[in-house]
C-alpha positions as CSV (number, residue, x, y, z in Angstrom):
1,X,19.8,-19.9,16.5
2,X,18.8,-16.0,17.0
3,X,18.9,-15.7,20.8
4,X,16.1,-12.8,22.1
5,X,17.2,-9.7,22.3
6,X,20.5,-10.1,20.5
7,X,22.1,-7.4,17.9
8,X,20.8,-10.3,15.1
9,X,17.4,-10.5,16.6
10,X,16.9,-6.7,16.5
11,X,18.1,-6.6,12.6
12,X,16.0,-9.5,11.7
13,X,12.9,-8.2,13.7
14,X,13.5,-4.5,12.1
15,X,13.4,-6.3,8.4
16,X,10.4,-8.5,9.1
17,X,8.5,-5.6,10.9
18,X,9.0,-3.2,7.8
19,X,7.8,-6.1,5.3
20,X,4.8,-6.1,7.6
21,X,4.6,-2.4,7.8
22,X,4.7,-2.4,4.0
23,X,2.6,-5.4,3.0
24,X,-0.6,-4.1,5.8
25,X,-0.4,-0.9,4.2
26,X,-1.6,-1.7,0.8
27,X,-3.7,-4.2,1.8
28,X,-5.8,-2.3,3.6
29,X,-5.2,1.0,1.3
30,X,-9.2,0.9,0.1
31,X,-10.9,0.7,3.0
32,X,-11.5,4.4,4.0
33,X,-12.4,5.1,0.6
34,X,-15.1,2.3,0.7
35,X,-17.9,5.7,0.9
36,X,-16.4,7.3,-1.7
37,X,-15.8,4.4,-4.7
38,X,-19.9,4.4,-3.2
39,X,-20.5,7.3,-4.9
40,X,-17.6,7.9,-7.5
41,X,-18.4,4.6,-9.3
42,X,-22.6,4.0,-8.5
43,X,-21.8,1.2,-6.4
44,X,-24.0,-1.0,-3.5
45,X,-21.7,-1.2,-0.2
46,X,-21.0,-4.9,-0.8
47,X,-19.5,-4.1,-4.3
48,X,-17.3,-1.2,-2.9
49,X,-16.4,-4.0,-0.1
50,X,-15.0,-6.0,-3.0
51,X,-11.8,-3.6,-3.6
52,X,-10.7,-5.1,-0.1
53,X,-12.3,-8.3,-0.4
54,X,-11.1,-9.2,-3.1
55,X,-7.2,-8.9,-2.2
56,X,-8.0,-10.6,1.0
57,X,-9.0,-13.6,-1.1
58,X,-6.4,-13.9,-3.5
59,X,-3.6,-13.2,-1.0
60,X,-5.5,-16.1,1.4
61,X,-5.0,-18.4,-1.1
62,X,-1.6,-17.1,-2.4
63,X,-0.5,-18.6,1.0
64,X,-0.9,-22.4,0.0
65,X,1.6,-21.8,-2.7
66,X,3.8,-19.7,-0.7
67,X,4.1,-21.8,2.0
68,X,5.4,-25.3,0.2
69,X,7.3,-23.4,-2.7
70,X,10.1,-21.5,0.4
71,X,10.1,-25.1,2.4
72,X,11.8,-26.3,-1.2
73,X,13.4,-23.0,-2.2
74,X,14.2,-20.6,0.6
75,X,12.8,-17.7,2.6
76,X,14.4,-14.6,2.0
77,X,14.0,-15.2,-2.2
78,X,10.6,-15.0,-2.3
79,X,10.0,-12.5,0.5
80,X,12.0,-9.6,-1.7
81,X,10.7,-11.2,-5.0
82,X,6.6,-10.5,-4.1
83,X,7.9,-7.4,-2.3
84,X,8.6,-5.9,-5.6
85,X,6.0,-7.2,-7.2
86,X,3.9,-5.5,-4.7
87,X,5.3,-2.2,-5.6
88,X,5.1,-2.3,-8.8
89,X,1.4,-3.1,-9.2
90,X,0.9,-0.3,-6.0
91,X,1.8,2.4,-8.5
92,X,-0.2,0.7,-11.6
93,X,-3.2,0.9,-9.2
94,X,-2.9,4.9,-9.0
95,X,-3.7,4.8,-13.1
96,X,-6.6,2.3,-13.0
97,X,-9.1,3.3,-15.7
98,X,-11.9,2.0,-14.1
99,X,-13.6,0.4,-11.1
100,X,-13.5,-3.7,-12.9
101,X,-9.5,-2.6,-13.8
102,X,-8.8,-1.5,-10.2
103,X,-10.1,-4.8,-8.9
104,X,-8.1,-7.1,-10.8
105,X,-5.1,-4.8,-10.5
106,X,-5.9,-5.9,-6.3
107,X,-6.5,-9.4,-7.1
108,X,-2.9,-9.0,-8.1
109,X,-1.7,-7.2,-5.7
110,X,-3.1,-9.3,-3.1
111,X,-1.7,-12.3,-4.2
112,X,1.6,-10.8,-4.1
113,X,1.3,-9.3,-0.9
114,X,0.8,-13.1,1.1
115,X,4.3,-13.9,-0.2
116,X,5.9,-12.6,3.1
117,X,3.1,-13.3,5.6
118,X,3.4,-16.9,4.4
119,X,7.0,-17.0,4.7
120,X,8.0,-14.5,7.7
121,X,7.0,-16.8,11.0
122,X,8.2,-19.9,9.4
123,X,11.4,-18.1,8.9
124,X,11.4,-17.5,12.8
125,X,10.3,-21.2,13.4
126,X,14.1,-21.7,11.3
127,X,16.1,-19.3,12.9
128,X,15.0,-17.8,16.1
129,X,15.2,-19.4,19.5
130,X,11.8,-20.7,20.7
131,X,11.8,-17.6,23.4
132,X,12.8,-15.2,20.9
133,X,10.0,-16.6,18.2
134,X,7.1,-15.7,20.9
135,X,8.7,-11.8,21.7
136,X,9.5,-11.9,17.4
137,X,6.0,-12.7,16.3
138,X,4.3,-9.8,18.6
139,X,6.7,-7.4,17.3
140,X,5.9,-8.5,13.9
141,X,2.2,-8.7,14.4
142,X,2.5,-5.2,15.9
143,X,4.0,-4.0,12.8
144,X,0.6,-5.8,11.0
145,X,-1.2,-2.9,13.0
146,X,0.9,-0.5,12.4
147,X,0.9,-1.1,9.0
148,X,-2.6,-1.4,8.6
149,X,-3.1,2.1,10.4
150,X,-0.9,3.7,8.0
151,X,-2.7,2.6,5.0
152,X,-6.0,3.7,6.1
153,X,-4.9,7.2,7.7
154,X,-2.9,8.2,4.8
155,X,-5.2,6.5,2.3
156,X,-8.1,8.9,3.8
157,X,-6.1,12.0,4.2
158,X,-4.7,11.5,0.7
159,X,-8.0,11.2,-1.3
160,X,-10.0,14.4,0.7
161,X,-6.4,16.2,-0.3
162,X,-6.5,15.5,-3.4
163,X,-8.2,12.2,-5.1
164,X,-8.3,8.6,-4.4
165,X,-5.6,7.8,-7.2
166,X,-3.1,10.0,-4.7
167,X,-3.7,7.2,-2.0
168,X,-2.0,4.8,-4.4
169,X,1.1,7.1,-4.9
170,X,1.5,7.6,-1.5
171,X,1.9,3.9,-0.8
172,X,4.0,3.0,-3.9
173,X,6.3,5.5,-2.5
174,X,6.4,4.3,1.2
175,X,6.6,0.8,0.1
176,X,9.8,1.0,-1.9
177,X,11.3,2.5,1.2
178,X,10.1,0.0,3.5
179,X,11.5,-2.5,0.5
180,X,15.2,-1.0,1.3
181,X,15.5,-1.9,4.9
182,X,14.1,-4.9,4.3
183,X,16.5,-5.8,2.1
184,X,19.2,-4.7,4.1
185,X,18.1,-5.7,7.6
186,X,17.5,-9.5,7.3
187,X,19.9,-11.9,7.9
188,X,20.6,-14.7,5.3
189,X,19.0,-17.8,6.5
190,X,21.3,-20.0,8.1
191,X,19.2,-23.2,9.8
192,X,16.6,-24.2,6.8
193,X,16.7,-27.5,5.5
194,X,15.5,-27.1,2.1
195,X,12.8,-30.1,1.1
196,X,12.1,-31.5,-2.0
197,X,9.2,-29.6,-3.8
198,X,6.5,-31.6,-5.6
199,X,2.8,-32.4,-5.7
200,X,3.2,-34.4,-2.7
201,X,5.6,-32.2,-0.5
202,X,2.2,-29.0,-1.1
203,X,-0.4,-31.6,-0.4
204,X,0.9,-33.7,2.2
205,X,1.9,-30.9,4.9
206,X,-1.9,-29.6,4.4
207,X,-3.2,-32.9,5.4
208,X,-1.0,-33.3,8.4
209,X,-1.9,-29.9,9.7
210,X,-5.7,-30.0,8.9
211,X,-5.6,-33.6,10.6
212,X,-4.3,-32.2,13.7
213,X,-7.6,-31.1,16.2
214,X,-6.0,-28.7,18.0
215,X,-4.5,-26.6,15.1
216,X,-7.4,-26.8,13.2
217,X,-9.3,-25.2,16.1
218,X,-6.8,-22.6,16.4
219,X,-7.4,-21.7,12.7
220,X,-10.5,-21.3,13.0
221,X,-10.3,-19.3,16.1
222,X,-7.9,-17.1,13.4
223,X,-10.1,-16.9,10.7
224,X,-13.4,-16.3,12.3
225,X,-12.2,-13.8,14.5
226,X,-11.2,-11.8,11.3
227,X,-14.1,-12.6,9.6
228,X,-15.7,-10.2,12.1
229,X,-13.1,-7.7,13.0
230,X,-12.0,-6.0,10.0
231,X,-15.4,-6.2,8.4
232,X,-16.8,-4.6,11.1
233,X,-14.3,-1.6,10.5
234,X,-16.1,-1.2,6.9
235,X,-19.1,-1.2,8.4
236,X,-18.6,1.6,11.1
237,X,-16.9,3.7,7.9
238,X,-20.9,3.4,6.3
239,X,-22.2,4.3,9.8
240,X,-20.2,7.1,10.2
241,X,-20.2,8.4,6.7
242,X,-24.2,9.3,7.0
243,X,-26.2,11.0,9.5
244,X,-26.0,12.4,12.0
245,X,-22.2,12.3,11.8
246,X,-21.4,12.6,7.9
247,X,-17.4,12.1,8.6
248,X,-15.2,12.4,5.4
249,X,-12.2,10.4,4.1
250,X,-9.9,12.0,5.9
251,X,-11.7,11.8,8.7
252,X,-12.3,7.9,8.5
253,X,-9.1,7.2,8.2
254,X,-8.3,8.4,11.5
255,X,-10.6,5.9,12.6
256,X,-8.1,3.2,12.7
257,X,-5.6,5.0,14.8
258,X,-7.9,2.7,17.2
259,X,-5.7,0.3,16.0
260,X,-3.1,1.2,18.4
261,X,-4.1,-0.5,20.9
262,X,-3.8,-3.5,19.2
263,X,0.0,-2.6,18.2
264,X,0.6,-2.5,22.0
265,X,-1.4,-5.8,23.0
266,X,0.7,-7.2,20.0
267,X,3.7,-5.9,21.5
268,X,2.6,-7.6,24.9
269,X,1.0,-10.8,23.9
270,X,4.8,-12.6,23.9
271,X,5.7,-11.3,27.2
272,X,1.8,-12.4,28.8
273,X,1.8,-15.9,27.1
274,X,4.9,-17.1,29.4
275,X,3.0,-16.8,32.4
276,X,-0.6,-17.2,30.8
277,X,-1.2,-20.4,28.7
278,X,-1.9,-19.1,25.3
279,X,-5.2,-20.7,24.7
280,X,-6.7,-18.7,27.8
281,X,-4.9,-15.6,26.3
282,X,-7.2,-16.4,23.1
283,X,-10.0,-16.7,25.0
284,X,-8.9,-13.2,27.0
285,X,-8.6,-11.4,23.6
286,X,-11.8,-12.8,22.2
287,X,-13.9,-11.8,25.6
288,X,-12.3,-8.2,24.9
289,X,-13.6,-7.9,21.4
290,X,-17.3,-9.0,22.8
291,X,-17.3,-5.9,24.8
292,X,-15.6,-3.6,22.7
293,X,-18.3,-4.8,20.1
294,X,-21.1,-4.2,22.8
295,X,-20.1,-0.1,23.4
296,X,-20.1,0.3,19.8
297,X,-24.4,0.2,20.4
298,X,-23.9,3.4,22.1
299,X,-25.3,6.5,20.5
300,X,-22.1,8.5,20.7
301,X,-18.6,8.7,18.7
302,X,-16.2,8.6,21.8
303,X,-18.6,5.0,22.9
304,X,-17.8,3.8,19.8
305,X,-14.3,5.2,19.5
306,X,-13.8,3.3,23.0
307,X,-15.6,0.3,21.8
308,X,-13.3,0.0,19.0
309,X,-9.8,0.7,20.6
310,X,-11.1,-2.5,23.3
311,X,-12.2,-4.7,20.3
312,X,-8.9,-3.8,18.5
313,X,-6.8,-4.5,21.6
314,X,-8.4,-8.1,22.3
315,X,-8.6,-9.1,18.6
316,X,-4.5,-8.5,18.3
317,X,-4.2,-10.1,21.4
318,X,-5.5,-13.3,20.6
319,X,-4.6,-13.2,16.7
320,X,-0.7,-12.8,18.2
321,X,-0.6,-15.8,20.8
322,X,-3.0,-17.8,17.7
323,X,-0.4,-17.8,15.3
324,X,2.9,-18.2,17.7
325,X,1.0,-21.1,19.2
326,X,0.3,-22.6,16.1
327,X,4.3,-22.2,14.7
328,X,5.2,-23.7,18.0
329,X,2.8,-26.8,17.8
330,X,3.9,-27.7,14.5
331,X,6.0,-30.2,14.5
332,X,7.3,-30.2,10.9
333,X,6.8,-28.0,7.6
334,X,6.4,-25.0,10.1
335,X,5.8,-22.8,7.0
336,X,3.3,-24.7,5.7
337,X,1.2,-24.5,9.0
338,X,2.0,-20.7,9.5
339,X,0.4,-20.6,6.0
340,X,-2.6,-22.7,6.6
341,X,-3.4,-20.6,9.3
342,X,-3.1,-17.8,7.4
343,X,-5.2,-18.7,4.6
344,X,-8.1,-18.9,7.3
345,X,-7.4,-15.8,8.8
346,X,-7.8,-13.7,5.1
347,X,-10.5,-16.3,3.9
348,X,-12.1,-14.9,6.8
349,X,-11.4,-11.4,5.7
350,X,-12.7,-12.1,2.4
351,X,-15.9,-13.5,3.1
352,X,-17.3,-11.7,6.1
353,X,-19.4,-9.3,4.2
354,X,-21.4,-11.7,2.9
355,X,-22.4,-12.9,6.2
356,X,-22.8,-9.0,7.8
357,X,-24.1,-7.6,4.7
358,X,-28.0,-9.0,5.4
359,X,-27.8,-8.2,9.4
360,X,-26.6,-4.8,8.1
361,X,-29.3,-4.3,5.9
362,X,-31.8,-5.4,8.4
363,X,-30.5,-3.5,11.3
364,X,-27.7,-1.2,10.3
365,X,-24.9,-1.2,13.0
366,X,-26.9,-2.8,15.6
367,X,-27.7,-5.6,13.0
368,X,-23.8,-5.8,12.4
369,X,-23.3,-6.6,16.4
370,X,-25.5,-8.8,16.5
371,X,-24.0,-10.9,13.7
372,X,-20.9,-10.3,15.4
373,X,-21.4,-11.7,18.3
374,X,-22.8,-15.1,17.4
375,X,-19.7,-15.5,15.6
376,X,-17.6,-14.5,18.6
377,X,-19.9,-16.9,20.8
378,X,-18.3,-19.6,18.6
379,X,-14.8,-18.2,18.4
380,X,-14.9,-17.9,22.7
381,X,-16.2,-21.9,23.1
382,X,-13.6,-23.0,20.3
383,X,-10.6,-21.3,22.6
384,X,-12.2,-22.7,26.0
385,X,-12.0,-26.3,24.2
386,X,-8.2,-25.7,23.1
387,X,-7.5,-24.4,26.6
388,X,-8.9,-27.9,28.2
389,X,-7.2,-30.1,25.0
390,X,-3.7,-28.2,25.9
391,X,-4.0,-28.9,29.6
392,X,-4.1,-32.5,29.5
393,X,-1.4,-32.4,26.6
394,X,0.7,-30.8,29.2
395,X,-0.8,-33.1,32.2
396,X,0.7,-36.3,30.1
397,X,4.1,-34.2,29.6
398,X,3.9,-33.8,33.8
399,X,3.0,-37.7,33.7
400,X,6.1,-38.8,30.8
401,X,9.3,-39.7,32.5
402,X,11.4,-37.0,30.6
403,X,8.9,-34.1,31.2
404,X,11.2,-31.8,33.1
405,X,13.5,-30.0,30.8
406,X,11.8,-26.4,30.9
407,X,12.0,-26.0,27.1
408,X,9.2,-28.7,26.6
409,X,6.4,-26.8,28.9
410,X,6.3,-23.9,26.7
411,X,5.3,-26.1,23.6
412,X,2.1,-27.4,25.6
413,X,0.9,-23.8,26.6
């Protein structure tokens, strides 16, 4: 196994952090330029919303096919395999013809892009030590933010510089780098077990996991939270695009540089969940993006820059100790649960401007908070209830007469 903080674990963490990097940036490659497809194509908002929407959706449910297919045939494979894919169609985006062409060319692209996020944490379930798959996944969840950063900022800058088909290039470009050290960096895998693939061995997994109360809370927590935290980020781009601040592209994109703070609590969440029981770390994140959500209401751009870098740095938090806590409570077919949860988290994505849409058309931003935070309401309880679950699971570990090897206490926190 990849011990933490080994040579290996270093190479393998560099490869799966530039897939990140790579696969984040195009997802999320549309969303500054939510104002202007607006206006260039005579669009509502919740149309415009689609562009990102839409590959949310498909690369959601790209995940339940993912998942099974590299339990039966391998990681690594399919990682490179999508990863192409995904640059290909980057570059075939830059010469869409139309606004209906450029959303299926992202309904493509988007179920590419969930072939390593389905794969990469069940590949550190396989291969990395159970220490160095909690420091691993908030190195690789960091590189999510990163990644996401990058598409908006140069997405923005790109379009005001020249036009929105430019934003494209840029990415195709980047991603084929990003492409070469992945290939390079990541180890061959060495501990899968390869299972036999079939109707039963997609289905079955699905129902174990979505039997099991505790990680079907923790998908939720993962999906819901979503649901509100990157649609609220293509809200505040129609907020900010009018009066009385009338920010352009370029300028929107440097909106999610707020996104930093997530990288860093992404960065941190491994390091805080071995002393803080991940559950209550969920609930810490969730209680952060509350606030942030809360200073957003004030009338002034560094409030609301403030409010976002606070709701950014909670919702990473909790999204990083959600999904190593779900890879570590999975007792078999870790892909397939890594997947699972993932297929909340971007169904989430997918489908939360349907449910802001009416509070911001009622309200504007202050509408959008206040959807927001019944959602987060739920999302806080849900993480309380998990916390309680996981403290007698580890009370009846305290009680069983082998309960004191220390490599069984992190599975129940």
């Amino acid at each position: 196994m990849i011990k933490e903080k080994s040579p290996e674990f270093w190479r393998a963490t560099l490869a799966l952090g530039c897939g990140s990097f790579m696969i984040f940036s195009n997802l999320y490659v549309t969303q500054p330029l939510l104002p202007e497809f607006k206006t260039i194509f005579g669009i509502s908002s919740l149309e415009a919303n689609a562009s990102l929407a839409l590959a949310s959706l498909t690369l959601g449910l790209s995940l339940l096919f993912y998942g099974p297919l590299s339990d039966a045939l391998g990681r690594k494979k399919i990682m490179l395999i999508t990863m192409i894919g995904v640059v290909l169609v980057t570059f075939l985006l830059a010469w869409a013809p139309n606004y209906p062409s450029l959303l299926v060319l992202r309904a493509i692209q988007g179920f590419l892009l969930g072939g390593l996020p389905a794969i990469a944490i069940g590949y550190m379930g396989d291969e990395f030590s159970k220490k160095a798959v909690a420091l691993a996944v908030g190195f690789y969840i960091a590189a999510n933010s990163l990644g996401g950063i990058n598409g908006r900022l140069f997405s923005g800058w790109m379009a005001d510089l020249f036009d929105w088909r430019a934003s494209f290039l840029a990415a195709g470009c980047l991603s084929l780098v990003c492409l070469a050290v992945f290939w390079w960096a990541l180890p061959p895998s060495r501990h899968f077990q390869a299972q036999r693939f079939g109707w039963s061995s997609f289905i079955r997994p699905l129902g174990l996991h979505l039997r099991h109360p505790l990680l079907l809370v923790a998908y939720l927590i993962g999906g819901l939270n979503f649901f509100i935290f990157v649609n609220q980020y293509s809200y505040i781009t129609y907020l900010l695009a009018g009066e009385p601040w009338q920010l352009a592209s370029r300028w929107l994109g440097l909106l999610f540089l707020t996104y930093l703070s997530g990288t860093w609590a992404a960065s941190i969440s491994g390091r805080v969940a071995l002393v803080l029981a991940q559950p209550y770390c969920m609930a810490l994140g969730i209680s952060l993006m509350l606030l942030g959500s809360g200073l957003t209401l004030f009338p002034s751009l560094i409030s609301i820059l403030l409010g976002l870098l606070v709701s950014s740095f909670g919702f990473f938090f909790c999204h990083s100790n959600a999904s190593s806590w779900v890879s570590r409570q999975a007792t078999e077919a870790r892909a397939s649960a890594s997947s699972l949860y993932l297929v909340f988290y971007y169904l989430g994505a997918s489908s939360g401007a349907f449910y802001l849409d009416p509070f911001w058309r009622w309200a504007a931003w202050p509408g959008v908070v206040a959807g927001s935070v019944v959602i987060l309401l739920i999302t806080l309880g849900c993480s309380l209830w998990l916390a309680r679950q996981d403290g007698r699971t580890l009370s009846q570990l305290h009680a069983a007469p082998n309960h004191t090897t220390q490599a069984e206490k992190p599975q129940a926190s």
